[in-house]
TIMI-2910 file (N, C-alpha, C, CB; in pm, 1 decimal, decimal comma, always signed):
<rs>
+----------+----------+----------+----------+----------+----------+----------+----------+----------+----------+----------+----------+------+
!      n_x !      n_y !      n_z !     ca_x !     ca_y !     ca_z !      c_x !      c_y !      c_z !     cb_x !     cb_y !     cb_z ! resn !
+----------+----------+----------+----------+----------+----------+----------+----------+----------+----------+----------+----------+------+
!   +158,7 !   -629,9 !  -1109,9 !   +282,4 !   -554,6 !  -1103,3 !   +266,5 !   -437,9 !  -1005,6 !   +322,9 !   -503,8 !  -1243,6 !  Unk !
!   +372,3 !   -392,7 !   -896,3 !   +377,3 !   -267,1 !   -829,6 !   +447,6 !   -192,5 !   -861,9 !   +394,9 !   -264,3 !   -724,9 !  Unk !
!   +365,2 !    -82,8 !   -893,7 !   +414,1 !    +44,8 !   -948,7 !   +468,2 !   +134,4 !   -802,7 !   +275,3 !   +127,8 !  -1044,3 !  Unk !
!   +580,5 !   +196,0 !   -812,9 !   +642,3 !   +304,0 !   -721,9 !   +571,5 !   +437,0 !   -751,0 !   +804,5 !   +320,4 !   -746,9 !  Unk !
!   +513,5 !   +510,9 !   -663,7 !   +453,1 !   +647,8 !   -707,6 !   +510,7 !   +721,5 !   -602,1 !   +284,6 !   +663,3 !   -717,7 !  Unk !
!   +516,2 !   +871,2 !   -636,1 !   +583,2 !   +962,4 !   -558,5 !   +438,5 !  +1079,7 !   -531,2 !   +738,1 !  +1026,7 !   -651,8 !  Unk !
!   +402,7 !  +1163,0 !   -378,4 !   +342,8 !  +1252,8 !   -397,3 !   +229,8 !  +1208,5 !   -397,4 !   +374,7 !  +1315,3 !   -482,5 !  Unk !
!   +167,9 !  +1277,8 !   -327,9 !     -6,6 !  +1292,5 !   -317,0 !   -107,5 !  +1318,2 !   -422,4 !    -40,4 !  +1400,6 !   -236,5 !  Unk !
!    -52,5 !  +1410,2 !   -515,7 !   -204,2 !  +1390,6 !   -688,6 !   -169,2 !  +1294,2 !   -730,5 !   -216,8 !  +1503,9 !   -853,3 !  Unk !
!    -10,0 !  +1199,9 !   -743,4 !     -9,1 !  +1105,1 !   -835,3 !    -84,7 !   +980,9 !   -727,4 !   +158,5 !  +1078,4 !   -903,3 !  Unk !
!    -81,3 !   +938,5 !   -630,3 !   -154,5 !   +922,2 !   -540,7 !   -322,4 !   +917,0 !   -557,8 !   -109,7 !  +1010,8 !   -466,9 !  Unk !
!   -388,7 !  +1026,3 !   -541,8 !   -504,9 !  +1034,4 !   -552,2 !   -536,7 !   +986,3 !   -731,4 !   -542,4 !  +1184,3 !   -495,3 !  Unk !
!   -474,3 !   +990,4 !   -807,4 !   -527,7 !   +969,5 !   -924,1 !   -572,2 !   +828,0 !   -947,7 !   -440,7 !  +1011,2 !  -1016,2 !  Unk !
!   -442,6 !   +738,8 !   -881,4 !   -399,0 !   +605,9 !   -910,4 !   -606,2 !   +588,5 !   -778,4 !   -156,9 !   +538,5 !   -833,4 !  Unk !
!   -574,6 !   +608,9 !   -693,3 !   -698,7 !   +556,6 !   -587,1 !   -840,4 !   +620,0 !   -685,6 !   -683,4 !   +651,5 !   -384,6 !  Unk !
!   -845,1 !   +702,8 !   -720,8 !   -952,2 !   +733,5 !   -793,4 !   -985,1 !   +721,5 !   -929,5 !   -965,7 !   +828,5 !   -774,6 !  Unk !
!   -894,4 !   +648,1 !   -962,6 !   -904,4 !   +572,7 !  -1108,1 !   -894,8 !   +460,3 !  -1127,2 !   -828,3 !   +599,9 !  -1191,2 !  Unk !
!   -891,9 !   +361,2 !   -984,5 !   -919,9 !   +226,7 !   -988,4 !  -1019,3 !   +212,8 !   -900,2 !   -812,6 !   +141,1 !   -962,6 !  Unk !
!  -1072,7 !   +104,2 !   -931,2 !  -1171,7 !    +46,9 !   -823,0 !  -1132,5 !     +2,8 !   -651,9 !  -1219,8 !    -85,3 !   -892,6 !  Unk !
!  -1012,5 !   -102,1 !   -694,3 !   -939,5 !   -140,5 !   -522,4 !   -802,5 !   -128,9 !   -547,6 !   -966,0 !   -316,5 !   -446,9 !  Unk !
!   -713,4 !    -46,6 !   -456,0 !   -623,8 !    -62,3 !   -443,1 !   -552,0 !    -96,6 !   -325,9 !   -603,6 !     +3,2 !   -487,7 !  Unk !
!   -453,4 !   -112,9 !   -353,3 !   -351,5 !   -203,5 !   -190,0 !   -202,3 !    -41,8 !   -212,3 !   -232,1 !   -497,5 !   -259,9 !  Unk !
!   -194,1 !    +15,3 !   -115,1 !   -120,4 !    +94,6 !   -105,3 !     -3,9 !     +8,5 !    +61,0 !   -223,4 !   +251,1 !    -98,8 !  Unk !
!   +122,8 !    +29,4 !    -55,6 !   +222,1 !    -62,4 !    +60,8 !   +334,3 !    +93,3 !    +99,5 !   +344,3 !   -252,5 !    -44,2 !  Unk !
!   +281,6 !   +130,6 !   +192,5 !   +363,2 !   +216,0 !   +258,7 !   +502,1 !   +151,5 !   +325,6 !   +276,3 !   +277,4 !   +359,9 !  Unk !
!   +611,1 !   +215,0 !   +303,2 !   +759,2 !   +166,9 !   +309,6 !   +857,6 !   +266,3 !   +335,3 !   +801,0 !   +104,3 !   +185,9 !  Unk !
!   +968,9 !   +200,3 !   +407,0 !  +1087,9 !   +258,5 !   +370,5 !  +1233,8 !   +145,2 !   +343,7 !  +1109,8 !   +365,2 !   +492,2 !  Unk !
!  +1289,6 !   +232,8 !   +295,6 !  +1410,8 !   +155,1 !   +207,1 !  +1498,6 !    +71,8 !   +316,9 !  +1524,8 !   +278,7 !   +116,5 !  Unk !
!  +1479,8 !   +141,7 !   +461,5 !  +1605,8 !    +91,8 !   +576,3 !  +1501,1 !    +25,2 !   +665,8 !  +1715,4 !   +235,3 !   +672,5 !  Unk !
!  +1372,9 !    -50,6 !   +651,4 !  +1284,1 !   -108,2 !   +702,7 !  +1311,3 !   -246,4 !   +723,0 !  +1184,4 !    -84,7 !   +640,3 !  Unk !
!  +1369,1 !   -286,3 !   +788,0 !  +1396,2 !   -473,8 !   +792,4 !  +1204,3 !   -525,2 !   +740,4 !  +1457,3 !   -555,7 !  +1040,8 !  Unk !
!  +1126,1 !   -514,0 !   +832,8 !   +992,8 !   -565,9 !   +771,9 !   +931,8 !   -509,3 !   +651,3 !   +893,5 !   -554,0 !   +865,0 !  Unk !
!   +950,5 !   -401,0 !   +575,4 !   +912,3 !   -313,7 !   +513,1 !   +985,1 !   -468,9 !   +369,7 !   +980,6 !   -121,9 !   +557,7 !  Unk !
!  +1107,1 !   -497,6 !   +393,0 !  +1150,4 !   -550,4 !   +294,6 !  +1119,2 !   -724,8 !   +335,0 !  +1304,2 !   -493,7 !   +270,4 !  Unk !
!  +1045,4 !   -786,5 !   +422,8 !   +969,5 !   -904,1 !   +450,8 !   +855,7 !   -932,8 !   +366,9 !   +925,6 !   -899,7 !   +577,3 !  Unk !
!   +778,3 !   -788,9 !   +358,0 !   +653,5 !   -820,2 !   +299,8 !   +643,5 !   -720,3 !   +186,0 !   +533,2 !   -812,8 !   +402,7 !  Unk !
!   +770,3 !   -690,1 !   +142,3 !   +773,6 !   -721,0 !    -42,0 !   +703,9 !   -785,6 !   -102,9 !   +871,6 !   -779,6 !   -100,0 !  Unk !
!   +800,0 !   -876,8 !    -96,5 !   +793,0 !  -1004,2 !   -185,4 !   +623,0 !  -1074,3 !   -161,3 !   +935,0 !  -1127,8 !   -125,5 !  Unk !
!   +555,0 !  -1002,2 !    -53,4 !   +440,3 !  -1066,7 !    -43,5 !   +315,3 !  -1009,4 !    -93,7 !   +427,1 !  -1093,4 !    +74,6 !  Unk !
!   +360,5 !   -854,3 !    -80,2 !   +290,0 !   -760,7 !   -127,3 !   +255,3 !   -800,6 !   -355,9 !   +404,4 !   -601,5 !    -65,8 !  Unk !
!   +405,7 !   -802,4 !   -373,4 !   +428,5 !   -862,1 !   -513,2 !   +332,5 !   -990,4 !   -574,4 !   +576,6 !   -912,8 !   -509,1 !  Unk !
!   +377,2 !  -1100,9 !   -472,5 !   +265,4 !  -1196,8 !   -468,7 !   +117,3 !  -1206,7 !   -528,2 !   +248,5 !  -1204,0 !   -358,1 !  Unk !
!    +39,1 !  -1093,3 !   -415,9 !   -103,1 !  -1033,2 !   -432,8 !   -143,6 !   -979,3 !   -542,5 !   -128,9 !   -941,3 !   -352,8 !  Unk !
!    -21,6 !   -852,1 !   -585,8 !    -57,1 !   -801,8 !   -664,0 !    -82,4 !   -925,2 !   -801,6 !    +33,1 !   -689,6 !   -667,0 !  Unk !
!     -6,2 !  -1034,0 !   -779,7 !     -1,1 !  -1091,9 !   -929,4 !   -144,8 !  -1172,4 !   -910,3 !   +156,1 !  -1206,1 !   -973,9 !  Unk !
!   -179,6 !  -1258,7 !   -766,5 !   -278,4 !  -1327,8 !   -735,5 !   -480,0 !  -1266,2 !   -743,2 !   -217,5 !  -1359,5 !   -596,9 !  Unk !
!   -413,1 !  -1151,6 !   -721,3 !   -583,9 !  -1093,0 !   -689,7 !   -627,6 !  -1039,4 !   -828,5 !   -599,9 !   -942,6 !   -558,2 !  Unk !
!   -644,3 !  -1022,6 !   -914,8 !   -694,6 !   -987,3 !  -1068,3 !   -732,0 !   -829,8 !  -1072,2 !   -843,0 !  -1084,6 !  -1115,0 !  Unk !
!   -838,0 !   -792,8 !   -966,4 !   -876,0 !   -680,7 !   -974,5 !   -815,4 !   -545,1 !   -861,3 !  -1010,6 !   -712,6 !   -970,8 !  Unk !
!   -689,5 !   -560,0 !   -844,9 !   -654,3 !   -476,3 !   -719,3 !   -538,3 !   -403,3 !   -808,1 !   -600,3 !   -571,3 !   -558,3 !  Unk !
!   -531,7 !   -315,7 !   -800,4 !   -372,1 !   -267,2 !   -829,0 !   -307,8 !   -213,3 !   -717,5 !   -356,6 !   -154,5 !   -937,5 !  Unk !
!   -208,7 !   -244,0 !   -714,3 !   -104,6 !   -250,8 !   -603,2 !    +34,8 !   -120,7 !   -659,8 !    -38,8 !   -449,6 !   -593,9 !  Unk !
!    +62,9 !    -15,4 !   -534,4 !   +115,8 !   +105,5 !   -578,0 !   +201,2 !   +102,9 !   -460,5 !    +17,5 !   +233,5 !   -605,2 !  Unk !
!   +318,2 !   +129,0 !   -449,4 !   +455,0 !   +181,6 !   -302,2 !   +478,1 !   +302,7 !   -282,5 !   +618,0 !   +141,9 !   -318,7 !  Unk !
!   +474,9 !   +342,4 !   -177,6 !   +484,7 !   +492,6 !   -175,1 !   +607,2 !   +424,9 !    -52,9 !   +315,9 !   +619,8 !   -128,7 !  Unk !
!   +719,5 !   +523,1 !   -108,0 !   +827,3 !   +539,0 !    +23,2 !   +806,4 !   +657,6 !   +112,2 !   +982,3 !   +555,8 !    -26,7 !  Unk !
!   +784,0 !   +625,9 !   +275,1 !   +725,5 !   +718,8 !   +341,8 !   +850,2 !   +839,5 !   +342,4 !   +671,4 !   +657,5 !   +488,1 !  Unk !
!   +973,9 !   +800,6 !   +350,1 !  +1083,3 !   +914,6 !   +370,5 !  +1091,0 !  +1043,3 !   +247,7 !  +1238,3 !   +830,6 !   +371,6 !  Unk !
!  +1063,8 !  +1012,8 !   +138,6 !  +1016,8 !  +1084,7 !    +29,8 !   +855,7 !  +1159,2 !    +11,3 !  +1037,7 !   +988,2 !    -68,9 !  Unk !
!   +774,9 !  +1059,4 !   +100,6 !   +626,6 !  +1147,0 !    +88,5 !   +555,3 !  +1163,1 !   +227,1 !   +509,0 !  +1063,1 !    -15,7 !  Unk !
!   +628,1 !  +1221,1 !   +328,8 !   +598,4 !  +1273,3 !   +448,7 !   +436,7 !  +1372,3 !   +413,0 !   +748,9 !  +1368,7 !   +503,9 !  Unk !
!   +413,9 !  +1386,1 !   +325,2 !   +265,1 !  +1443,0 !   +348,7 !   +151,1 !  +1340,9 !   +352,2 !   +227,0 !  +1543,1 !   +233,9 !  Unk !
!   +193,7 !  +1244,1 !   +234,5 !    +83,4 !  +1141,3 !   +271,1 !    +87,5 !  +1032,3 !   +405,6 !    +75,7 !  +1054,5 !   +146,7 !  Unk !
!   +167,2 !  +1053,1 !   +443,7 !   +194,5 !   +990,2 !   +598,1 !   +140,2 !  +1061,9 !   +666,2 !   +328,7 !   +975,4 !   +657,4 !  Unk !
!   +122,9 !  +1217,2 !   +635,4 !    +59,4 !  +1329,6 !   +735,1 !    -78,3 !  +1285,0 !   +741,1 !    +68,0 !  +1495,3 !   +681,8 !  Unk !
!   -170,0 !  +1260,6 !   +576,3 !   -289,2 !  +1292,5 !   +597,4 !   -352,8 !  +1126,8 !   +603,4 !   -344,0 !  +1403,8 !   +479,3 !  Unk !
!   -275,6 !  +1058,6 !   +622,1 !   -342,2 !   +890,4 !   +629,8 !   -305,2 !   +851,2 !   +779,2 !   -255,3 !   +756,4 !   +502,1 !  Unk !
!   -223,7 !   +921,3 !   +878,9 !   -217,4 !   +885,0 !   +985,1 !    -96,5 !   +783,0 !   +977,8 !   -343,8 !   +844,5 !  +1027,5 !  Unk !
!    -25,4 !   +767,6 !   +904,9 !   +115,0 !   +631,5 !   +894,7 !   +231,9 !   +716,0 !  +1020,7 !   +226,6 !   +618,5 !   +659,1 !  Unk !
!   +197,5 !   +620,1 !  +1108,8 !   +332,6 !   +655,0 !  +1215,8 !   +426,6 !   +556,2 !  +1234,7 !   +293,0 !   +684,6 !  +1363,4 !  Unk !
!   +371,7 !   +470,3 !  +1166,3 !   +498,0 !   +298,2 !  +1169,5 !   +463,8 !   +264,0 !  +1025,5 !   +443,1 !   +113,5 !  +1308,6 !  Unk !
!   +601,2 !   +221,4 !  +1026,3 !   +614,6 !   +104,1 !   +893,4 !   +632,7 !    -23,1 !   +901,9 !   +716,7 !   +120,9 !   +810,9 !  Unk !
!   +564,4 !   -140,4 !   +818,9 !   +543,8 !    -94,7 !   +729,3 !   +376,5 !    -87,0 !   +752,8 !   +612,4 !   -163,3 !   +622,0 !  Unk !
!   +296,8 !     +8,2 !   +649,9 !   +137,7 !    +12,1 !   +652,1 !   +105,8 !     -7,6 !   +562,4 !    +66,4 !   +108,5 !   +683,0 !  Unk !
!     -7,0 !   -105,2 !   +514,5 !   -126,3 !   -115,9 !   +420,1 !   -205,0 !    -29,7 !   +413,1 !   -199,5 !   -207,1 !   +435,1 !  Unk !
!   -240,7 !    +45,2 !   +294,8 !   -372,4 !    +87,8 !   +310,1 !   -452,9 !    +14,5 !   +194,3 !   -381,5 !   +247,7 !   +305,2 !  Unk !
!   -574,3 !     -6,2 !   +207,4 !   -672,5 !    -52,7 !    +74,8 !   -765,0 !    +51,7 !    +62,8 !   -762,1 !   -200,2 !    +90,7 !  Unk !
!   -769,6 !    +95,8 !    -57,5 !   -893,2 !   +187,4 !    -92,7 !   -998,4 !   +139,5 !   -194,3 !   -842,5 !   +317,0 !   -148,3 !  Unk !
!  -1138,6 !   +102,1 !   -194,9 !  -1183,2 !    +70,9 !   -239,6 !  -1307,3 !   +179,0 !   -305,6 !  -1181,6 !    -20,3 !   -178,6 !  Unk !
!  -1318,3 !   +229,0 !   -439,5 !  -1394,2 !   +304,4 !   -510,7 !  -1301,2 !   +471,0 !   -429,8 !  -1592,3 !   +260,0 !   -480,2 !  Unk !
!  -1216,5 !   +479,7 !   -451,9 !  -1156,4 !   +625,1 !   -355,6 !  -1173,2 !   +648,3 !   -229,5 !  -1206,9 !   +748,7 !   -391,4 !  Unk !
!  -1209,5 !   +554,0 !   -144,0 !  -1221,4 !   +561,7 !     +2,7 !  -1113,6 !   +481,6 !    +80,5 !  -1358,4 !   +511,8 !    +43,2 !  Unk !
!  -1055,1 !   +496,1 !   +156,3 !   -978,9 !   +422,1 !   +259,4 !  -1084,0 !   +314,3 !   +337,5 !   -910,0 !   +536,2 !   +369,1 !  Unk !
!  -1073,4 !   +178,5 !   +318,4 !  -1135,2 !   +113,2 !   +349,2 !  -1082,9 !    +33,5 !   +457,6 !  -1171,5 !    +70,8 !   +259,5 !  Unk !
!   -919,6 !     -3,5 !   +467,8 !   -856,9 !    -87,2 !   +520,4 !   -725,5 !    -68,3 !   +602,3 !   -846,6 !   -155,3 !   +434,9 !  Unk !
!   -681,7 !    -66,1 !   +678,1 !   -545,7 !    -16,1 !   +723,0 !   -464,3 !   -129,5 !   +808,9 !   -567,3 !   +120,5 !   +815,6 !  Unk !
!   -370,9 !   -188,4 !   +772,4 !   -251,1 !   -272,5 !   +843,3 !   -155,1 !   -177,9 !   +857,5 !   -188,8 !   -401,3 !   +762,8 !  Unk !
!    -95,8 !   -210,5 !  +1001,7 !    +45,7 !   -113,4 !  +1048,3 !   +110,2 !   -240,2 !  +1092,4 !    +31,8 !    +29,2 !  +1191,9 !  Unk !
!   +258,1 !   -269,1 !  +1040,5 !   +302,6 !   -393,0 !  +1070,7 !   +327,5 !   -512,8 !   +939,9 !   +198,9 !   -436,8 !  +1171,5 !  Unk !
!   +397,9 !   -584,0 !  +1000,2 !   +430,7 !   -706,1 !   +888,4 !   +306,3 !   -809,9 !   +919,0 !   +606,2 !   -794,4 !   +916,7 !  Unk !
!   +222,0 !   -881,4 !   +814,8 !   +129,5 !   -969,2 !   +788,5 !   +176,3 !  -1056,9 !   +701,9 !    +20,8 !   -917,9 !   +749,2 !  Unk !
!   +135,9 !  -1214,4 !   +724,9 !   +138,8 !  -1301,0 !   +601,1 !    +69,1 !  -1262,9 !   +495,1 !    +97,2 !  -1422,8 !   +622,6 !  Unk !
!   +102,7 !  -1322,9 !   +371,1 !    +53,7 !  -1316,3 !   +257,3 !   -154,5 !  -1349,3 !   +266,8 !   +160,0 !  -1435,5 !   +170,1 !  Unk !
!   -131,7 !  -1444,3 !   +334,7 !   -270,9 !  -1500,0 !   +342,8 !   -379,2 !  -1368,9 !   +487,0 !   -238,3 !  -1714,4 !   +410,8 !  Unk !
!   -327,9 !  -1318,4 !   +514,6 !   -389,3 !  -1216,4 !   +606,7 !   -385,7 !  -1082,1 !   +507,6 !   -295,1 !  -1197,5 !   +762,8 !  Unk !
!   -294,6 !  -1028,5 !   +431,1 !   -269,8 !   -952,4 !   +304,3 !   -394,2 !  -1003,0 !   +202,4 !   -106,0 !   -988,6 !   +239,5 !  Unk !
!   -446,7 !  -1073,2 !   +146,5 !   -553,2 !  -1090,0 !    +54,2 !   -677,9 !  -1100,1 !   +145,4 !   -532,0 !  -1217,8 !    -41,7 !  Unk !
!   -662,6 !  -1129,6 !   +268,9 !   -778,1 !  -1093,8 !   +337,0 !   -831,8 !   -924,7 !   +391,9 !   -759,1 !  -1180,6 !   +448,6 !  Unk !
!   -726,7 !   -912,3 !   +372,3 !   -717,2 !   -703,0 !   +406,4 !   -775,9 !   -685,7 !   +239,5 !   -473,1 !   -591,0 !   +443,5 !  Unk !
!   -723,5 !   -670,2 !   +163,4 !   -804,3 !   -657,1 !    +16,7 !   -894,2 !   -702,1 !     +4,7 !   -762,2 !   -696,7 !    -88,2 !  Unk !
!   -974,3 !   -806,9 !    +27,8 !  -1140,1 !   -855,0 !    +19,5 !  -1241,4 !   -746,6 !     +5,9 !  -1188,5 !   -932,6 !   +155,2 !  Unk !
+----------+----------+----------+----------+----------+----------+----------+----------+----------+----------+----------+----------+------+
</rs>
């Protein structure tokens, strides 16, 4: 399941209280942003150990500040609280579980 989070501590909590996460950076008026939904959704149900979180960039312009997001849509994966992974752009589903590995 993807949870919507707002803000940078709720943010850091979710990355530092799981092991891997898939962070799907978005916005609401994104033609691709809303392509790889439904794919993002997918993963989250397929991969067992990842939790999967949306941050809408128009609402959290700081974490866009400090992750470097200048296009949408972006992946980030953090694995043990580190940024491990970064997609900028729309990806298939099957290139999406390969970014989480």
């Amino acid at each position: 399941m993807v949870k919507e989070i707002n803000g940078l501590k709720e943010l850091n909590e979710v990355v530092n209280n799981n092991k891997k996460v898939l962070v799907d950076v978005y916005a609401t008026w994104c033609g691709p942003c809303k392509m790889l939904a439904p794919i993002v959704n997918k993963v989250s149900e397929d991969v067992s150990d990842l939790t999967v979180v949306k941050i809408d960039i128009d609402e959290n312009e700081d974490i866009a500040a400090k992750y470097g997001v200048e296009a949408i849509p972006t992946l980030l994966v953090f694995n043990n609280g580190e940024l491990v992974n970064k997609n900028v752009g729309f990806i298939p589903e099957n290139k999406v579980k390969e970014l989480v590995k």
